[in-house]
Biopython code that builds the backbone (N, CA, C, O; Angstrom):
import numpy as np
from Bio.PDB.StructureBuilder import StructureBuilder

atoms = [
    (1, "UNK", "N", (-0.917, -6.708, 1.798)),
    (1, "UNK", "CA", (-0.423, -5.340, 1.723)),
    (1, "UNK", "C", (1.054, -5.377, 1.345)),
    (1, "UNK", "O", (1.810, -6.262, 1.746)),
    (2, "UNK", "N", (1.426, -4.373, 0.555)),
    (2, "UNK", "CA", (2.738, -4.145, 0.284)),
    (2, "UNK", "C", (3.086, -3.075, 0.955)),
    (2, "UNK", "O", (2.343, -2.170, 1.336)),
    (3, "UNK", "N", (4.889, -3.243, 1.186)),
    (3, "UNK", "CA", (5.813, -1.755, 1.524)),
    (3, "UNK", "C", (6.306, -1.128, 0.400)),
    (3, "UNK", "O", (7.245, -0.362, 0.616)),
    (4, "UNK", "N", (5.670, -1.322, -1.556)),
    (4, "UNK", "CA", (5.975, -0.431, -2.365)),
    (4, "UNK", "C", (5.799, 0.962, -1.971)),
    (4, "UNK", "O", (4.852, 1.435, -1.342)),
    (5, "UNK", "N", (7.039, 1.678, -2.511)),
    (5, "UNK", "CA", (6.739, 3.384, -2.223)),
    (5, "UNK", "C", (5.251, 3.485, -3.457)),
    (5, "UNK", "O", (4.331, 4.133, -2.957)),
    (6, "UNK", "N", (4.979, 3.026, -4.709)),
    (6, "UNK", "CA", (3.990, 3.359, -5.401)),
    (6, "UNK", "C", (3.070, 3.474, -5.350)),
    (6, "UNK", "O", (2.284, 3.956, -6.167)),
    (7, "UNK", "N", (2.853, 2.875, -3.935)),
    (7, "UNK", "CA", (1.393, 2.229, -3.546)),
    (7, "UNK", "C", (0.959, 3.552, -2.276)),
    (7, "UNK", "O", (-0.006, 3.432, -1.521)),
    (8, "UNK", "N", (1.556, 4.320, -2.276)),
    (8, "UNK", "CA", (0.983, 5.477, -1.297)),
    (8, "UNK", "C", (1.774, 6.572, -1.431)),
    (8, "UNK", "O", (2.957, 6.652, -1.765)),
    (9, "UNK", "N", (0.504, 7.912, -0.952)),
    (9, "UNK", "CA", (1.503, 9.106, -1.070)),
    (9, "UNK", "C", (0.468, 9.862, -0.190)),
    (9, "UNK", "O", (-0.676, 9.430, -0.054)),
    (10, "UNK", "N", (1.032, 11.334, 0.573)),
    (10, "UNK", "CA", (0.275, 11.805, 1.287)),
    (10, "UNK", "C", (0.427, 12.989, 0.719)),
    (10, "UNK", "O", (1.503, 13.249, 0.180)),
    (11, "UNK", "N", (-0.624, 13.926, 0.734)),
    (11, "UNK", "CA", (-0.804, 15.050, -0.645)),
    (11, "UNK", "C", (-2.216, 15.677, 0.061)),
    (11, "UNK", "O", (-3.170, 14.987, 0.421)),
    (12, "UNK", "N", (-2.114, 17.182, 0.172)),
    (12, "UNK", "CA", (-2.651, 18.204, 0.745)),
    (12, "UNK", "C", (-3.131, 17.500, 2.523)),
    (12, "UNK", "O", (-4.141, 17.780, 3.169)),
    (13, "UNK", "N", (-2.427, 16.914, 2.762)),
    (13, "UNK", "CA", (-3.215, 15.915, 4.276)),
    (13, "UNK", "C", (-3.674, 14.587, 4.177)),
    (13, "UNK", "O", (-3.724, 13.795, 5.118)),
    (14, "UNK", "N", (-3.964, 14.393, 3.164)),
    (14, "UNK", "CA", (-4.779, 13.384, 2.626)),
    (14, "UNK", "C", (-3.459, 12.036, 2.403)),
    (14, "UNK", "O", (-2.401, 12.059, 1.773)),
    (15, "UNK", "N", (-4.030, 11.096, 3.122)),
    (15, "UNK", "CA", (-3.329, 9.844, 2.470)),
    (15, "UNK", "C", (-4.023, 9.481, 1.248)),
    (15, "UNK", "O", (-5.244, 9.629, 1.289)),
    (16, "UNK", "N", (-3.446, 8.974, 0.006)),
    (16, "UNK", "CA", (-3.965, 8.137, -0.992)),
    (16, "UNK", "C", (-3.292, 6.798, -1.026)),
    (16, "UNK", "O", (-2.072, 6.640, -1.052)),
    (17, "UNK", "N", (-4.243, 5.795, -1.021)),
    (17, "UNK", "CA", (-3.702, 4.548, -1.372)),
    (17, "UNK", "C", (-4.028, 3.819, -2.654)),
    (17, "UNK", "O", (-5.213, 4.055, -2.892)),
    (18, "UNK", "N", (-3.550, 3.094, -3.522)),
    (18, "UNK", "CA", (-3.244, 2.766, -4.587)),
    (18, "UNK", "C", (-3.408, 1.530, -4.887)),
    (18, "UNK", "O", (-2.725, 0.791, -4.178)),
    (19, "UNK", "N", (-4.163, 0.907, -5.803)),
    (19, "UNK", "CA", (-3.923, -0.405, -6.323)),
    (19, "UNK", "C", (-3.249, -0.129, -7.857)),
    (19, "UNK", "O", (-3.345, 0.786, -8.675)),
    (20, "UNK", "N", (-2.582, -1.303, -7.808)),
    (20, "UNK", "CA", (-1.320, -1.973, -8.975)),
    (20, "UNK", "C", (-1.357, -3.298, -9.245)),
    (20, "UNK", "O", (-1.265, -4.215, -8.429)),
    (21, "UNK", "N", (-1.572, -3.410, -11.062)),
    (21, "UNK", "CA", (-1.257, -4.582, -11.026)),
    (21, "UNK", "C", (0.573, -5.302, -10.474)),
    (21, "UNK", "O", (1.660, -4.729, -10.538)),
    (22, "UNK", "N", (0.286, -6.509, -10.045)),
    (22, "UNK", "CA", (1.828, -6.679, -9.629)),
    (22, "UNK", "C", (2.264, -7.178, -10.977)),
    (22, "UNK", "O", (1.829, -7.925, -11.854)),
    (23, "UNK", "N", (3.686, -6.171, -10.668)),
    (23, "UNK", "CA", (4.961, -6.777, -12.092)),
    (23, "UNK", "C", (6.018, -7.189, -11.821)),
    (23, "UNK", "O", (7.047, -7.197, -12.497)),
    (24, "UNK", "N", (5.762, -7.664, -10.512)),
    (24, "UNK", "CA", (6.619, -9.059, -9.928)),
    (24, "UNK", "C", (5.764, -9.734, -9.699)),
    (24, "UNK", "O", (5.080, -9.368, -8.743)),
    (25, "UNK", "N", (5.352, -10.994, -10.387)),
    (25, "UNK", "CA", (4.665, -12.080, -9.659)),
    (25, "UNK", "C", (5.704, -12.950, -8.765)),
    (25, "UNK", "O", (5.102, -13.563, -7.884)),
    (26, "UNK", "N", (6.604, -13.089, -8.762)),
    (26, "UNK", "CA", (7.869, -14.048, -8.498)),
    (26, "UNK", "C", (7.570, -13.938, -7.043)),
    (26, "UNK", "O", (7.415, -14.857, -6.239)),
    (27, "UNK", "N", (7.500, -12.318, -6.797)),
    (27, "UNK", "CA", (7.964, -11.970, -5.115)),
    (27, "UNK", "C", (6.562, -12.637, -4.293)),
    (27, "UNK", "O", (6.454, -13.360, -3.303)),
    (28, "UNK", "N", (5.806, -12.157, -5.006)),
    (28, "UNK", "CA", (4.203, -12.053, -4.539)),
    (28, "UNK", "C", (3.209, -12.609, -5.045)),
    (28, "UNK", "O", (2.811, -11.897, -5.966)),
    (29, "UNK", "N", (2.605, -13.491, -4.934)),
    (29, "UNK", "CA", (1.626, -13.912, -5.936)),
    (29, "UNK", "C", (0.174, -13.500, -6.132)),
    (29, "UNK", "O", (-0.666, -13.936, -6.919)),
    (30, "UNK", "N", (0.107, -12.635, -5.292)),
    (30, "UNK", "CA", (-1.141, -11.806, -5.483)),
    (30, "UNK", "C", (-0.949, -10.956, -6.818)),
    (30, "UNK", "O", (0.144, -10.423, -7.007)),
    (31, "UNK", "N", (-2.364, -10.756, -8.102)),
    (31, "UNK", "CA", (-2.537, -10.392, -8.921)),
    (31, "UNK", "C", (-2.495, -9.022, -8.928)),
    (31, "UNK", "O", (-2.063, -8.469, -9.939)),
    (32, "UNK", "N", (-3.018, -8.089, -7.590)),
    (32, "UNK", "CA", (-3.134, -7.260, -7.668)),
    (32, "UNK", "C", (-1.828, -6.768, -5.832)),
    (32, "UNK", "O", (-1.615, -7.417, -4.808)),
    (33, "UNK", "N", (-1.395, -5.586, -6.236)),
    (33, "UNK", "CA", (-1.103, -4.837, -5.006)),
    (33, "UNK", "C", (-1.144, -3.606, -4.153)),
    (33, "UNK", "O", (-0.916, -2.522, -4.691)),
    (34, "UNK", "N", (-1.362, -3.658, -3.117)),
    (34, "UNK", "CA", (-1.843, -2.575, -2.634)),
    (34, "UNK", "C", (-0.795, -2.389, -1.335)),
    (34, "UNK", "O", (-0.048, -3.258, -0.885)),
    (35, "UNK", "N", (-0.959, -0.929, -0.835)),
    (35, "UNK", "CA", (-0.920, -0.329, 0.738)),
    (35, "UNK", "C", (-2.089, -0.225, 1.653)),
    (35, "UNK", "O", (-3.293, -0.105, 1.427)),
    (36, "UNK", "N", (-1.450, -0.298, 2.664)),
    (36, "UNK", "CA", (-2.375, -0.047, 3.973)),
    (36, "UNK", "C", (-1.699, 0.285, 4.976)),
    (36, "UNK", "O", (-0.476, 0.422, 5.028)),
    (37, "UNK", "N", (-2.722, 0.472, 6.082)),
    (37, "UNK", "CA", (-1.993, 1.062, 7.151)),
    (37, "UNK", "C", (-2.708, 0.357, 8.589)),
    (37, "UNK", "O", (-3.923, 0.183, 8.683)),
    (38, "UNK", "N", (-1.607, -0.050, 9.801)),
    (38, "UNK", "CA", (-1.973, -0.947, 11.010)),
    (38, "UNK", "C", (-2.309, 0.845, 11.624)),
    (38, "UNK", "O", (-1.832, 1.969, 11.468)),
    (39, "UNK", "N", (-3.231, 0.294, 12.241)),
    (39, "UNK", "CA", (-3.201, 1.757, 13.387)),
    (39, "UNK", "C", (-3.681, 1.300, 14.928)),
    (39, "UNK", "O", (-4.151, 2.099, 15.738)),
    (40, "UNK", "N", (-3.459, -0.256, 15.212)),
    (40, "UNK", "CA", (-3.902, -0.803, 16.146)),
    (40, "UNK", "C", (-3.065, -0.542, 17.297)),
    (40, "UNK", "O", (-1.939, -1.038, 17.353)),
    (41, "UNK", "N", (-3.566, 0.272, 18.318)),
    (41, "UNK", "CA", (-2.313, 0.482, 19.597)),
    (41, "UNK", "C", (-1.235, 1.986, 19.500)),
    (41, "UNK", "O", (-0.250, 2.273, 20.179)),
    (42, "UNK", "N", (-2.062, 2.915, 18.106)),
    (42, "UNK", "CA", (-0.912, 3.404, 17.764)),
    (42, "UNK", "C", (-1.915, 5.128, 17.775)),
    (42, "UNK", "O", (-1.520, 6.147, 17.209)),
    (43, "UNK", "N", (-3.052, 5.016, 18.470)),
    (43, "UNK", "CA", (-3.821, 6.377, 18.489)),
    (43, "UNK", "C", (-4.287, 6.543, 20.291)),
    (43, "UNK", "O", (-4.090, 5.774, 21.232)),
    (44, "UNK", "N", (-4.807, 7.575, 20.237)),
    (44, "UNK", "CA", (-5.361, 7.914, 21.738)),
    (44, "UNK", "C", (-6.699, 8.461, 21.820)),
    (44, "UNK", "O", (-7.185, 8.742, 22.916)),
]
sb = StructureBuilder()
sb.init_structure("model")
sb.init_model(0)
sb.init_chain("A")
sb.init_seg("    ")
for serial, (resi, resn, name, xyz) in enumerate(atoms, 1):
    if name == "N":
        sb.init_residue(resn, " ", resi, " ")
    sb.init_atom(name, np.array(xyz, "f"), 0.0, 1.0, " ", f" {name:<3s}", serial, name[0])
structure = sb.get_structure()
């Protein structure tokens, strides 16, 4: 998972998450990048 802002946006309520090819390989070597989200410990 990445912390790119490109890779997510929240729009009418709705989270959208995003795949990208990466155009940094340098940083990351995964081909592709994405967002996500931990929600472990963090609901009721």
């Amino acid at each position: 998972m990445s912390d790119d802002p490109r890779l997510l946006k929240i729009e009418g309520g709705l989270l959208h998450l995003r795949v990208i090819v990466n155009d940094k390989p340098g940083k990351a070597p995964a081909p592709y990048l994405t967002a996500g989200i931990t929600s472990k410990g963090k609901f009721s």
